[in-house]
VOPAGU-2260 file (C-alpha; in pm, 1 decimal, decimal comma):
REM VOPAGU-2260
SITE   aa  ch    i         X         Y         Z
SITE  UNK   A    0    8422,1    2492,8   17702,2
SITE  UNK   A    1    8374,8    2828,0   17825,8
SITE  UNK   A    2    8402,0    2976,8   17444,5
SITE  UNK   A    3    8052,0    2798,5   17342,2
SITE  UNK   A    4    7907,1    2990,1   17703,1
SITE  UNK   A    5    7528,2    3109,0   17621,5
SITE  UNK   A    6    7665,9    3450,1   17626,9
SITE  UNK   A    7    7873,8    3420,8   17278,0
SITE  UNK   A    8    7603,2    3208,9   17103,7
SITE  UNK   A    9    7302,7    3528,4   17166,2
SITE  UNK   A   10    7571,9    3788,2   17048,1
SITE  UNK   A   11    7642,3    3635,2   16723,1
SITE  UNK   A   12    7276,0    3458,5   16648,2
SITE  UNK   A   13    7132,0    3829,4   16539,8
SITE  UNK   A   14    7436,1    3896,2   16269,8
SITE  UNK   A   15    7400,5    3547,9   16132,6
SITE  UNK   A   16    7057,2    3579,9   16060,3
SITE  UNK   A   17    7085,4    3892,6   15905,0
SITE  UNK   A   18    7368,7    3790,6   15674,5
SITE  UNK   A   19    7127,9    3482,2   15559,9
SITE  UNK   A   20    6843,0    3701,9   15496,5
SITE  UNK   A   21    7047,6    3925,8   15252,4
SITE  UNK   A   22    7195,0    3621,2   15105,2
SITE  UNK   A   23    6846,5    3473,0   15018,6
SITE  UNK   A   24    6681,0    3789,3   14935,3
SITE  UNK   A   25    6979,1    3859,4   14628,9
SITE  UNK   A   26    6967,0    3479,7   14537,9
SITE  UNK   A   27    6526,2    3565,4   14539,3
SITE  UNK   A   28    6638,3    3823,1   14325,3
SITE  UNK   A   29    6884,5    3704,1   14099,3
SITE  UNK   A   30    6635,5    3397,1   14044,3
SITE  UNK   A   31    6375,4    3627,1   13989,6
SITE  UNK   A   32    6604,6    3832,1   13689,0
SITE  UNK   A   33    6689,8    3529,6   13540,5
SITE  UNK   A   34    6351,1    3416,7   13505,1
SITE  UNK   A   35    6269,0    3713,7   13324,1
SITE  UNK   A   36    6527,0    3687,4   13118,6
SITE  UNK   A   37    6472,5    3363,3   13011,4
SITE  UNK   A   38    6099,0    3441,6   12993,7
SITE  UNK   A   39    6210,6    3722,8   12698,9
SITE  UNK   A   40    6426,1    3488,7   12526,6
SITE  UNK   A   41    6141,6    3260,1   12501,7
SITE  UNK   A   42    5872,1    3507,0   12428,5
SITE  UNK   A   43    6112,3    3624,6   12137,0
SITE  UNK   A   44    6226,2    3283,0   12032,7
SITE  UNK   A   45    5867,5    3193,1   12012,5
SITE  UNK   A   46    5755,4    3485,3   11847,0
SITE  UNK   A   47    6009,5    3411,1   11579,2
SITE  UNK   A   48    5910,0    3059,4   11564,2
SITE  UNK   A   49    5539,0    3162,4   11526,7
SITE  UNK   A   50    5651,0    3407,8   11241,8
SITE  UNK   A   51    5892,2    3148,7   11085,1
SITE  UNK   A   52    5606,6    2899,5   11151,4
SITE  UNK   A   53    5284,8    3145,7   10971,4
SITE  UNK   A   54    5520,9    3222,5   10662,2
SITE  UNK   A   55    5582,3    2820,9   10605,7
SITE  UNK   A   56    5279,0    2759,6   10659,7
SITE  UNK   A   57    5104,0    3000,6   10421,4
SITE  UNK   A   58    5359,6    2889,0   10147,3
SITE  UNK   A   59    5257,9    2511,6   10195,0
SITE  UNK   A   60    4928,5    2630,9   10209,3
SITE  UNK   A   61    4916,6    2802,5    9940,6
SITE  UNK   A   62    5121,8    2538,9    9734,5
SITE  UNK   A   63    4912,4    2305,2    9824,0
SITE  UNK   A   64    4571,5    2502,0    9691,6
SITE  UNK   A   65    4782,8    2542,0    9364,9
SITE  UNK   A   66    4831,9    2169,4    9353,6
SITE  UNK   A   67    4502,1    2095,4    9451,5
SITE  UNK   A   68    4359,7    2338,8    9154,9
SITE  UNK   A   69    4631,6    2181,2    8851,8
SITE  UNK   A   70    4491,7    1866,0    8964,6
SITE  UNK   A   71    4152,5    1940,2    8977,5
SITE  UNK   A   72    4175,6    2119,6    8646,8
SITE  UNK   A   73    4401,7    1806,7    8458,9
SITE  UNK   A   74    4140,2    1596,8    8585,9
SITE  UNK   A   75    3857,9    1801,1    8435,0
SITE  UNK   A   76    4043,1    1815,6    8071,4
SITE  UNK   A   77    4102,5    1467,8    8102,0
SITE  UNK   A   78    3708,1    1383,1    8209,5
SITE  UNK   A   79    3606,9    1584,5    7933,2
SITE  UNK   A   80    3816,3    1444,1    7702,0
SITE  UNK   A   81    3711,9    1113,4    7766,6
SITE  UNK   A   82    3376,2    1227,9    7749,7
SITE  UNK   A   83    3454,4    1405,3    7392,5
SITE  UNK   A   84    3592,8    1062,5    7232,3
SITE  UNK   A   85    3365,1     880,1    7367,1
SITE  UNK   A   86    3046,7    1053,7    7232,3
SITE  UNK   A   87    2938,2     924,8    6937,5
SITE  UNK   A   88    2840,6    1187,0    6653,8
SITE  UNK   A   89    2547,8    1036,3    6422,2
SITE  UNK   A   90    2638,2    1039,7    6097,5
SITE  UNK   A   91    2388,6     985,5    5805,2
SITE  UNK   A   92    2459,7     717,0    5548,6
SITE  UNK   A   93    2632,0     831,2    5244,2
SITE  UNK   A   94    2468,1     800,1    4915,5
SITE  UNK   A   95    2641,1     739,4    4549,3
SITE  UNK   A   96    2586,3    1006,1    4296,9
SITE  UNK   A   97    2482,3     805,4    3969,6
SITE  UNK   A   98    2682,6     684,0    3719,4
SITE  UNK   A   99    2762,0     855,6    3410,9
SITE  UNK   A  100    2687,2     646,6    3123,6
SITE  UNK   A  101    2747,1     841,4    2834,1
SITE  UNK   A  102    2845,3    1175,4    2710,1
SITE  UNK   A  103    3019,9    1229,4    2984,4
SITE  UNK   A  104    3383,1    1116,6    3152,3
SITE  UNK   A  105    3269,9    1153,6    3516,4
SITE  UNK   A  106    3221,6     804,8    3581,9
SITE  UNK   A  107    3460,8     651,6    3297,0
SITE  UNK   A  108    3707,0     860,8    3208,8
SITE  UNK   A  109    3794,7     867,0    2875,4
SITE  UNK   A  110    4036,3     689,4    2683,0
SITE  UNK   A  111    4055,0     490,0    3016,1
SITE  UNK   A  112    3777,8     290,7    3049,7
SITE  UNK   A  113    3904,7     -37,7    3008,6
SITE  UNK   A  114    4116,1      12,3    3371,1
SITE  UNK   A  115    3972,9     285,9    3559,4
SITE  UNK   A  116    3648,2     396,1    3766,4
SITE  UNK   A  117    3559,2     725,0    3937,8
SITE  UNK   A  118    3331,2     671,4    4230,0
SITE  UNK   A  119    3187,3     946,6    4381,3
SITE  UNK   A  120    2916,2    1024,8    4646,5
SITE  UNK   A  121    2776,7    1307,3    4795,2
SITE  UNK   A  122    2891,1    1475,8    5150,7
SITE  UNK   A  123    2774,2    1395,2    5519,4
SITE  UNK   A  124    2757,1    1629,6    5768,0
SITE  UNK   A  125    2989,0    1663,9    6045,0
SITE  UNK   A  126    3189,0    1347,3    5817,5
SITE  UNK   A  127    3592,6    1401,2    5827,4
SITE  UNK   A  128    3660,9    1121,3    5617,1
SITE  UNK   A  129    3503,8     872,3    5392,6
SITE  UNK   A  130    3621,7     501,8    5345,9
SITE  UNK   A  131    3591,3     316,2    4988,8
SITE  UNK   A  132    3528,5     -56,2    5009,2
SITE  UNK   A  133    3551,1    -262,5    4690,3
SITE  UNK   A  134    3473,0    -634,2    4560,0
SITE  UNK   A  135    3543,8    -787,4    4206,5
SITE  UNK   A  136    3789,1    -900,6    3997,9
SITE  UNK   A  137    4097,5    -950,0    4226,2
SITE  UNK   A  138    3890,8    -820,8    4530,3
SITE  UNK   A  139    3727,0   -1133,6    4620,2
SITE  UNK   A  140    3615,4   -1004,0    4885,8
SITE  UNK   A  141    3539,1    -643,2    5042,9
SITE  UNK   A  142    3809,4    -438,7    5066,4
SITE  UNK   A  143    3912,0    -125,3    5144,0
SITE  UNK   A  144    4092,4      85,8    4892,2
SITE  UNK   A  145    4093,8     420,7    5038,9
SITE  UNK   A  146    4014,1     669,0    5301,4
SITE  UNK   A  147    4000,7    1003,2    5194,3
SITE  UNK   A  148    3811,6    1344,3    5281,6
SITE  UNK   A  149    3696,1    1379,6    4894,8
SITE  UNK   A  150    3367,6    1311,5    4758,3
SITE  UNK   A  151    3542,1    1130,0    4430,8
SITE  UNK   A  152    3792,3     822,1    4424,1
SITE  UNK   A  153    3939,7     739,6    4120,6
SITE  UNK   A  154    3987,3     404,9    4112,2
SITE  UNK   A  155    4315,9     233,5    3901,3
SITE  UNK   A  156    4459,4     -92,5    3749,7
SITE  UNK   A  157    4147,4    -228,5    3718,3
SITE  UNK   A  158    4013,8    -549,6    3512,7
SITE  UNK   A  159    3887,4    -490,5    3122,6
SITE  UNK   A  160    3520,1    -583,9    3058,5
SITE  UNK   A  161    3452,7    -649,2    3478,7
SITE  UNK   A  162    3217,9    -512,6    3665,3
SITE  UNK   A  163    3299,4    -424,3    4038,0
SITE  UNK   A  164    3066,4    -320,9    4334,5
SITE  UNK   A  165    3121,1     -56,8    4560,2
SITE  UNK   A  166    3026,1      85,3    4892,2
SITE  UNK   A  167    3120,6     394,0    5114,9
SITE  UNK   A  168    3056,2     520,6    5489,2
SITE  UNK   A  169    3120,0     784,8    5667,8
SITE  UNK   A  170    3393,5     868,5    5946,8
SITE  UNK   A  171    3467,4    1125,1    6224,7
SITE  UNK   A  172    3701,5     997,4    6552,7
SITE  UNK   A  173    3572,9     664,5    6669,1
SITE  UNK   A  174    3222,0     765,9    6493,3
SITE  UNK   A  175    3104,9     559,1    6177,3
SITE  UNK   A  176    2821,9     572,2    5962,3
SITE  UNK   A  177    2597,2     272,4    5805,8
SITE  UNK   A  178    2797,1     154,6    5454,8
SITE  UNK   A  179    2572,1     277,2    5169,6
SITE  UNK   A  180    2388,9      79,9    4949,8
SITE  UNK   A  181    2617,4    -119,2    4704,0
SITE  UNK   A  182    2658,2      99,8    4356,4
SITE  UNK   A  183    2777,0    -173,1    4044,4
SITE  UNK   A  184    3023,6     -22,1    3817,4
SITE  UNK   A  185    3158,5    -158,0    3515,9
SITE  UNK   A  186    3494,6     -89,4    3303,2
SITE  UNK   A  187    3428,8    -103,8    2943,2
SITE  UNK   A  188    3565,5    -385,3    2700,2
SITE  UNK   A  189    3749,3     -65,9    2476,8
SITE  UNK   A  190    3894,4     238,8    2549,8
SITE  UNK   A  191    3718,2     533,9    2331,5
SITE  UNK   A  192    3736,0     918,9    2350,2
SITE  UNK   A  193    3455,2    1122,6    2316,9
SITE  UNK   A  194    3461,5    1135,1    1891,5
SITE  UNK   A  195    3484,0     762,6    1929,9
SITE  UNK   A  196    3143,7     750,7    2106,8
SITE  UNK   A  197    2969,4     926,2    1839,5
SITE  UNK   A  198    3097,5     746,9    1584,1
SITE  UNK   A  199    2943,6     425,7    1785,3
SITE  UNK   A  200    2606,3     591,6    1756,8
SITE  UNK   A  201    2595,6     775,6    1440,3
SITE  UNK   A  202    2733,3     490,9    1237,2
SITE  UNK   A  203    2421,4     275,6    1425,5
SITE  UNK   A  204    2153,0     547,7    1386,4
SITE  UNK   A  205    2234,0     528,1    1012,3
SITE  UNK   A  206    2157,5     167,1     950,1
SITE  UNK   A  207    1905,4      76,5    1235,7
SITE  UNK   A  208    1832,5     339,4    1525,6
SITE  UNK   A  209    1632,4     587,0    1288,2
SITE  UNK   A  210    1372,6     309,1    1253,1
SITE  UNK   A  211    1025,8     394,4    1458,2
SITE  UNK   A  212     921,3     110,2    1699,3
SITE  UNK   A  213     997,7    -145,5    1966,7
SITE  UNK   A  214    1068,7    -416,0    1733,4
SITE  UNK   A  215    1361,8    -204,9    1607,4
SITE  UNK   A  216    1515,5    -240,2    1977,6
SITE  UNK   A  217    1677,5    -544,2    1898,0
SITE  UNK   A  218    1857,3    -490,0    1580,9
SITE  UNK   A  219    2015,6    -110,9    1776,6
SITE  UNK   A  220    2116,7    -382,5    2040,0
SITE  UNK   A  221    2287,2    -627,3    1800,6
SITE  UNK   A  222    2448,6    -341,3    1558,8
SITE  UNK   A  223    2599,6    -170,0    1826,3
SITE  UNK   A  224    2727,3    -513,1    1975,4
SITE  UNK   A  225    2932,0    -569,2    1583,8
SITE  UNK   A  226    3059,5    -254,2    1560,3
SITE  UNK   A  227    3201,1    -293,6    1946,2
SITE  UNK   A  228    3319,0    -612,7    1869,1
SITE  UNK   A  229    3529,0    -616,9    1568,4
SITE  UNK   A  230    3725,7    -303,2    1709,0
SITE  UNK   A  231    3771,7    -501,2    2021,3
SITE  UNK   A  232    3866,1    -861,2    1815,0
SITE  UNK   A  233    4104,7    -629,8    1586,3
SITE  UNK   A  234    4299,2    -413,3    1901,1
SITE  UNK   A  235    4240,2    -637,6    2214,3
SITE  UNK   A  236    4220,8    -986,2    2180,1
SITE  UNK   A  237    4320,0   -1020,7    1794,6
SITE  UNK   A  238    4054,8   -1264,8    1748,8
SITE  UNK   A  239    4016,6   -1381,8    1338,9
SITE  UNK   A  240    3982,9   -1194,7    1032,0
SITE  UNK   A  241    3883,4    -883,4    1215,1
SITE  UNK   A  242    4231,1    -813,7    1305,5
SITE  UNK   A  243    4374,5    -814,1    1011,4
SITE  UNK   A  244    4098,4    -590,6     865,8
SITE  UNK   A  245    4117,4    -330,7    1136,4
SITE  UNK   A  246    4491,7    -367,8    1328,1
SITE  UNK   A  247    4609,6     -25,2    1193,8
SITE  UNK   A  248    4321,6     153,1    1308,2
SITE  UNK   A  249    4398,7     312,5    1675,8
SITE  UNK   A  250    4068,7     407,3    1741,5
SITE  UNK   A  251    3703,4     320,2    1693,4
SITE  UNK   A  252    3602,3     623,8    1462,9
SITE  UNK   A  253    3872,9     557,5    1257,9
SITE  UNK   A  254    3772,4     240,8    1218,6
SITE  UNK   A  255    3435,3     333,4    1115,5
SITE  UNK   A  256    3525,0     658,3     908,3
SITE  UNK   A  257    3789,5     516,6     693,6
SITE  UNK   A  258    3843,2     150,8     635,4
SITE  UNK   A  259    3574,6     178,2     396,0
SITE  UNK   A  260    3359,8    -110,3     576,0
SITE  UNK   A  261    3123,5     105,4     739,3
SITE  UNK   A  262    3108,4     461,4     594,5
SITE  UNK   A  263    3309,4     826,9     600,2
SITE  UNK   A  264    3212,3    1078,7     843,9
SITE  UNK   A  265    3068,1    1298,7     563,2
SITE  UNK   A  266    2857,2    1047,9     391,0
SITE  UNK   A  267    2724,6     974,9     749,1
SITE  UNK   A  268    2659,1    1369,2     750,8
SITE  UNK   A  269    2484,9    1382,9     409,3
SITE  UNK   A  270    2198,6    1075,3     511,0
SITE  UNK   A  271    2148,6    1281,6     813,1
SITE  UNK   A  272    2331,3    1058,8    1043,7
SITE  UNK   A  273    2492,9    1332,7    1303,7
SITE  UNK   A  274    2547,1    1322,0    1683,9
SITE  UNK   A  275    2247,4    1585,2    1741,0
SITE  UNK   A  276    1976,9    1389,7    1554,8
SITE  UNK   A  277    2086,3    1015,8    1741,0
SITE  UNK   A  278    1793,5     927,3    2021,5
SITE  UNK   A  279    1844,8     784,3    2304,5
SITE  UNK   A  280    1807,4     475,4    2268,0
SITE  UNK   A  281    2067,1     455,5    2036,5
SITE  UNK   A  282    2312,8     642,8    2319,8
SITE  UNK   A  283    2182,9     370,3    2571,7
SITE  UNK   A  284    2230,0      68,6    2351,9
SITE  UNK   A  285    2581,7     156,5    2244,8
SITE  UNK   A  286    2634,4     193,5    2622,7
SITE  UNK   A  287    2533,6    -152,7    2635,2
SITE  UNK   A  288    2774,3    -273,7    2424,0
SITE  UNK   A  289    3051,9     -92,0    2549,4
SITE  UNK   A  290    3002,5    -202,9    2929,2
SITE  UNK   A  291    2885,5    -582,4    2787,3
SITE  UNK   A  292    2551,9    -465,6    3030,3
SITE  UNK   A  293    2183,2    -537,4    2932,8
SITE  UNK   A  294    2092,9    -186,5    2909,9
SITE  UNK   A  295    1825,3     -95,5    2652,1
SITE  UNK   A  296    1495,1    -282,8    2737,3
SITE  UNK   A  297    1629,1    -572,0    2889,8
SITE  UNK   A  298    1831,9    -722,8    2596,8
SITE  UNK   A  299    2096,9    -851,4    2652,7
SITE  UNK   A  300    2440,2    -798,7    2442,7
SITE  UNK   A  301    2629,8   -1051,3    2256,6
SITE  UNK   A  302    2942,6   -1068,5    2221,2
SITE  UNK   A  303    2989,1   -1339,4    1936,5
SITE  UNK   A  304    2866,8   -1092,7    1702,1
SITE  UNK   A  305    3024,8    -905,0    1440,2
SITE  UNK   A  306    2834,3    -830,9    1116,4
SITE  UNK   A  307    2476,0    -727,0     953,2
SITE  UNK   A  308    2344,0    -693,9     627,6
SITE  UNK   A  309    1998,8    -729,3     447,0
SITE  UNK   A  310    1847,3   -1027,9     203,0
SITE  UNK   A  311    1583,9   -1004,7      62,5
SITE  UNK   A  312    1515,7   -1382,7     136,4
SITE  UNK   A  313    1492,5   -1594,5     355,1
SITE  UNK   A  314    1797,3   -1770,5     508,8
SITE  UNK   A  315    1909,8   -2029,4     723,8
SITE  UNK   A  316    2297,3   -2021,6     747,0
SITE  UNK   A  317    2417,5   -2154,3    1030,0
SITE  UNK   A  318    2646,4   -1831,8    1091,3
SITE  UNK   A  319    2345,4   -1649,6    1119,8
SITE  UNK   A  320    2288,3   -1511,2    1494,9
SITE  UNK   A  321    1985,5   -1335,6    1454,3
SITE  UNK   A  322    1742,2   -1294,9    1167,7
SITE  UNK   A  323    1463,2   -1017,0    1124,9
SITE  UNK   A  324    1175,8   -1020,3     900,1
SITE  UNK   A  325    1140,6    -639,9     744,1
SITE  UNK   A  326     921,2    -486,2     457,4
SITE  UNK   A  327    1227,9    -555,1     224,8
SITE  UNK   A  328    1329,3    -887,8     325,1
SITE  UNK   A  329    1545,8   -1005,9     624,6
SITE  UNK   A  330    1756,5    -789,3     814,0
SITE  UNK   A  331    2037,0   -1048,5     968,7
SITE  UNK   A  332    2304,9   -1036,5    1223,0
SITE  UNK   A  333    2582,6   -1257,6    1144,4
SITE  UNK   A  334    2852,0   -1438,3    1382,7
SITE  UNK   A  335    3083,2   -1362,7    1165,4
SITE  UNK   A  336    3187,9   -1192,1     843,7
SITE  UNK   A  337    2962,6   -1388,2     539,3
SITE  UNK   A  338    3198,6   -1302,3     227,1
């Protein structure tokens, strides 16, 4: 009891206190270190984190604008692409350059008439391509036979003696023109070079086509029909006597020049009878005859014909086709040969 006297508990009081004081002012301080430290980490840390966080964020950034721009730009090509296809280019309807009836093998060429065509036409503007419809013979109904950037189509394995009709438009992308107007071509019942041609019309501008007049027309028709006819009768369908007359001929002007049934080359020479002197309307009418088309002032060929001659009277045999009253008598066209 007498330990815990007033006395003892004033002496030791003042040393207590002061040994709590220090205590709390190092633990003030050591708190207050601590915080600073921690404060420095955290200001670095943060720092760091704010560098770490700017350079990731300009690279998404920045990837991101990239992305955006590729897109916006794909996007553009594709717009404008669509846009491209789908604007139609006006393209002006094609039109067929004429055919080429005679003294020339740009329509039929030659010594290929009887199966082949060339079709041409002239160029469109801003046209890649043209397309080539057909209809006749096997074609029984349009159809297209080719699509091609040339202005010329020849056309193959066609019928003998048919006539075929043709049309033509123009093409770029998705783009078309209006088809043309509808050109008629015809392949000839013979084949013939260019000699066998002339022949045709000399041998016929000897007997008829020199003659002045319209009433001439007919007989330059009808000639040129028999002298088509029997080469065609003796080489293509063998039809009668004409084959056996004419079978070792291979072509038309030898027919003419040297079976002795019509007349040489020279003799046809000496009466005057050469290519430069024939008119046209022989040219046209031995067209005619060649194509089986009504071509010299509306008359139209026959094919049952084969032979002419003159009488000087009047006759009514029944092979008789067609019978002309001249100065000299009667100038008749015969079905077939008379004896």
């Amino acid at each position: 009891m007498g330990i815990y006297s007033n006395n003892s508990s004033e002496g030791v009081t003042p040393k207590l206190t002061k040994l709590i004081t220090a205590i709390l002012a190092v633990s003030i301080l050591f708190v207050f270190c601590m915080g600073e430290t921690r404060a420095f980490a955290a200001d670095d840390n943060t720092t760091a984190a704010v560098v770490q966080s700017d350079g990731n964020s300009t690279g998404t950034a920045t990837t991101t604008q990239e992305t955006k721009t590729t897109t916006t730009t794909t996007a553009a090509a594709t717009t404008a692409a669509k846009k491209t296809a789908a604007k139609k280019i006006n393209l002006k309807t094609p039109v067929f350059v004429g055919e080429a009836k005679y003294d020339s093998g740009a329509t039929h060429p030659y010594n290929k008439q009887t199966n082949q065509l060339i079709v041409r036409y002239k160029a469109v503007k801003n046209a890649e391509k043209y397309q080539l419809y057909i209809k006749g013979g096997k074609y029984k109904k349009w159809t297209k036979i080719k699509t091609t950037k040339a202005l010329k189509v020849k056309v193959k394995n066609l019928k003998r003696g048919t006539t075929y009709k043709f049309k033509v438009r123009a093409v770029n992308g998705s783009s078309k023109s209006e088809f043309s107007k509808t050109q008629k071509l015809s392949t000839a019942v013979m084949d013939y070079d260019v000699y066998g041609y002339q022949a045709i019309c000399r041998i016929v501008f000897h007997e008829v086509g020199g003659m002045a007049g319209k009433f001439w027309d007919k007989p330059i028709v009808y000639v040129s029909d028999c002298v088509v006819n029997r080469f065609v009768a003796a080489k293509y369908t063998k039809k009668g006597v004409w084959a056996s007359y004419y079978k070792r001929y291979n072509t038309v002007q030898d027919m003419i020049y040297l079976s002795g049934n019509f007349m040489s080359s020279g003799g046809l020479a000496a009466d005057g009878a050469i290519y430069s002197r024939v008119p046209k309307r022989v040219k046209v009418a031995a067209y005619g005859a060649l194509y089986n088309k009504t071509a010299l002032s509306g008359i139209k060929n026959d094919g049952t014909v084969y032979y002419w001659c003159n009488r000087p009277y009047y006759s009514a045999d029944s092979r008789i086709a067609y019978s002309f009253k001249i100065p000299w008598g009667y100038f008749n066209v015969w079905r077939e040969y008379w004896g």
